[in-house]
VMD Tcl script that draws the C-alpha trace (Angstrom):
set ca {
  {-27.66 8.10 78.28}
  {-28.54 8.62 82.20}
  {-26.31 8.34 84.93}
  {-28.25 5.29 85.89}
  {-25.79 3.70 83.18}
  {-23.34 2.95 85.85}
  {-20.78 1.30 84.04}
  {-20.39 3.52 80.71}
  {-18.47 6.28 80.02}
  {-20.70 8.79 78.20}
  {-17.98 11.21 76.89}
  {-14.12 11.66 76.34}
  {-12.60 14.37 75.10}
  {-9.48 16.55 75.94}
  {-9.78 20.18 76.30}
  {-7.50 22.97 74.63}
  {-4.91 22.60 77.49}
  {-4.63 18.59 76.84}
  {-6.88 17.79 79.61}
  {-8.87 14.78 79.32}
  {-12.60 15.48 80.34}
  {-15.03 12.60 80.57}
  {-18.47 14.19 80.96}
  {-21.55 12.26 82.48}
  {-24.97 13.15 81.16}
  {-27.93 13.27 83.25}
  {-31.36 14.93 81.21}
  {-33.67 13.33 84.43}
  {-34.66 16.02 86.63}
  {-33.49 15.75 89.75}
  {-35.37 13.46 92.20}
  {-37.56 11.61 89.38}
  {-35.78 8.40 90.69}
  {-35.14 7.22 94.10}
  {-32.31 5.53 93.38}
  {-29.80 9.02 91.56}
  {-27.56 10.20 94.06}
  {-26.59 6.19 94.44}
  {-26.47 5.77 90.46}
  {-24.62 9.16 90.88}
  {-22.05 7.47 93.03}
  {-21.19 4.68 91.07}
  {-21.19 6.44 87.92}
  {-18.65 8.71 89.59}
  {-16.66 5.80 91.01}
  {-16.51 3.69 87.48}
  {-15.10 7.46 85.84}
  {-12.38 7.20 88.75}
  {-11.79 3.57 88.16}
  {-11.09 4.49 84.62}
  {-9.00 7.06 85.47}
  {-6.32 4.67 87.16}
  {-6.70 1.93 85.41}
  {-3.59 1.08 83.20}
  {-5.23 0.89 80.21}
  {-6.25 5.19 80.41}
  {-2.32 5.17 81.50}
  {-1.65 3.60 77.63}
  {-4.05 5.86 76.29}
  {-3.29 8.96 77.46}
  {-0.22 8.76 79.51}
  {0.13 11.34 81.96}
  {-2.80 13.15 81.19}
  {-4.33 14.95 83.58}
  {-8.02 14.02 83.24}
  {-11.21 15.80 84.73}
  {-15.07 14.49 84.97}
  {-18.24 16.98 84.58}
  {-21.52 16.00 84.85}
  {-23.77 17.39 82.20}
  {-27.13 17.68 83.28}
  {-30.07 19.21 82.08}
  {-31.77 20.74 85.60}
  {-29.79 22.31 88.35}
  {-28.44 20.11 90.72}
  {-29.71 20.12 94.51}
  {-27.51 21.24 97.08}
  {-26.72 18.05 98.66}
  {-25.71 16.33 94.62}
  {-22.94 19.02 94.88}
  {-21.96 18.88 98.05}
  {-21.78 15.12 97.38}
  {-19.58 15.62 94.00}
  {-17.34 17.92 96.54}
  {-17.04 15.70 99.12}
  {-15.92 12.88 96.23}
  {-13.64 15.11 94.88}
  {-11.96 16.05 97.67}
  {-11.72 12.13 99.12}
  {-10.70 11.35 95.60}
  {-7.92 14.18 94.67}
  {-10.07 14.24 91.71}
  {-11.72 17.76 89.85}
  {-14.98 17.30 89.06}
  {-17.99 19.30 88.28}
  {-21.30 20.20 87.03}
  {-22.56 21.96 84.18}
  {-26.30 22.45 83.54}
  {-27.79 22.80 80.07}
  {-31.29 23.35 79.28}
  {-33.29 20.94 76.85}
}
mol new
graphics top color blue
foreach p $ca { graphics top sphere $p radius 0.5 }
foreach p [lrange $ca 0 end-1] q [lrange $ca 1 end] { graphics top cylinder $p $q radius 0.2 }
display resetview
């Protein structure tokens, strides 16, 4: 899985507090495509769609949900100040977490 699958939601889960988290994985380094921080963006966009759509409503009901992105290299600068800048437009928390291969 890539973010460059747009329209998928990698992961759900809910975290100790009830939380729902849906994590995005990326394992490209950053910059091997032309085309990430746009896949990035809809990626992030069909996660928010999710969010409030009524069928996550049915599902999890008030649920305060969450997105990460897991990637496998550090993000640049201007990926998170892009996820900021989407989460702040969005009212939405979402982050990054890097793991090694």
């Amino acid at each position: 899985m890539t973010v460059s699958d747009t329209f998928r939601i990698d992961i759900i889960a809910s975290d100790p507090d009830g939380k729902i988290v849906l994590a995005m994985c990326e394992p490209r380094k950053w910059g091997s495509s032309t085309c990430m921080e746009e896949e990035l963006i809809e990626k992030i966009q069909t996660y928010i769609a999710f969010i409030r759509n009524e069928g996550y409503k049915k599902e999890y009901g008030d649920a305060e949900a969450s997105i990460v992105l897991i990637a496998n290299y550090e993000p640049p600068e201007n990926i998170k100040e892009l996820i900021d800048k989407i989460a702040i437009s969005e009212n939405i928390e979402i982050s990054h977490k890097v793991i090694p291969t």
